[in-house]
N, C-alpha and C positions, 0 to 999 in steps of 0.2 A: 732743547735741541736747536732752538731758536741762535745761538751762541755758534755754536757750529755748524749752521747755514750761513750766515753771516760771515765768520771767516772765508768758509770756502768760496762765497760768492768775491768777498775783496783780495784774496788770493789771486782767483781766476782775474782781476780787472785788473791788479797789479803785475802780476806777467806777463798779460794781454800788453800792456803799455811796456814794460822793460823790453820783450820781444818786439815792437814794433819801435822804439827808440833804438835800439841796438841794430836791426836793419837798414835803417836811417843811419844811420855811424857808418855800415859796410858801405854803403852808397856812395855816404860823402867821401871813404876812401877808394873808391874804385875809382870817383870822378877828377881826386887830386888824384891819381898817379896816370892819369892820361896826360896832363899836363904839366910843368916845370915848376912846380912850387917851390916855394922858399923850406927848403928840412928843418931851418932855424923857426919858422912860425910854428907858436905856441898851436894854432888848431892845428897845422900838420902835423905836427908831434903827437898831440892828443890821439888825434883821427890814428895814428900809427900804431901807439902802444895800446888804445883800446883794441885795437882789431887783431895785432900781429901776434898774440898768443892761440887763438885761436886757429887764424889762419896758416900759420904753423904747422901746427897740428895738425890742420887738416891736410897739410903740404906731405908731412913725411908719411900719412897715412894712405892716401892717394894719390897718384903721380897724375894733378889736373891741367899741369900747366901745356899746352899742345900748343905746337908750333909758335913760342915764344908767348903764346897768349895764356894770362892767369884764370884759371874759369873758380879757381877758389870761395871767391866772394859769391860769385854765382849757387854755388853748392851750398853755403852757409847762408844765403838766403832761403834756398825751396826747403831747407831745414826750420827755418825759422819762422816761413808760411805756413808747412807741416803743423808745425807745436803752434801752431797759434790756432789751428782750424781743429786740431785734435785734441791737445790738452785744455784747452781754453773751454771749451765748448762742456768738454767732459765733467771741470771741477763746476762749472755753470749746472749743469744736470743734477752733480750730484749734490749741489747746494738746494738745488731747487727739490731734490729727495728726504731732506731731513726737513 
């Protein structure tokens, strides 16, 4: 069982880390669109297409944007602090179960 504690615990430290890289992504695009970046730089681009599927989505499913302000990225972070304090913790536990 030793085998699947082990997963479950490097599971938990690999999502733990993709969820805390991927809010770090949102950041750095909230930060470029306060100011006039180049569209042509490879990281603005990056920073774009990582983020704009999700943000998307979360655009046509909530209407966040209030008075011209995007609070989008803001929502797709307390999501992503969420899963990291719930899931994270959870697969930790149940690693630590078996």
């Amino acid at each position: 069982m030793f085998i699947i504690s082990n997963f479950l615990n490097a599971l938990a430290i690999l999502i733990d880390f993709l969820l805390s890289a991927y809010m770090w992504i949102i950041i750095g695009r909230a930060v470029v669109s306060w100011v006039s970046a180049d569209p042509y730089n490879p990281i603005v681009r990056f920073l774009y297409e990582a983020t704009e599927p999700v943000l998307a989505r979360l655009r046509r499913a909530v209407p966040v944007a209030v008075g011209g302000i995007d609070f989008s990225p803001m929502l797709v972070i307390l999501a992503i602090i969420f899963l990291r304090s719930f899931l994270v913790p959870t697969l930790q536990h149940l690693a630590a179960a078996f």
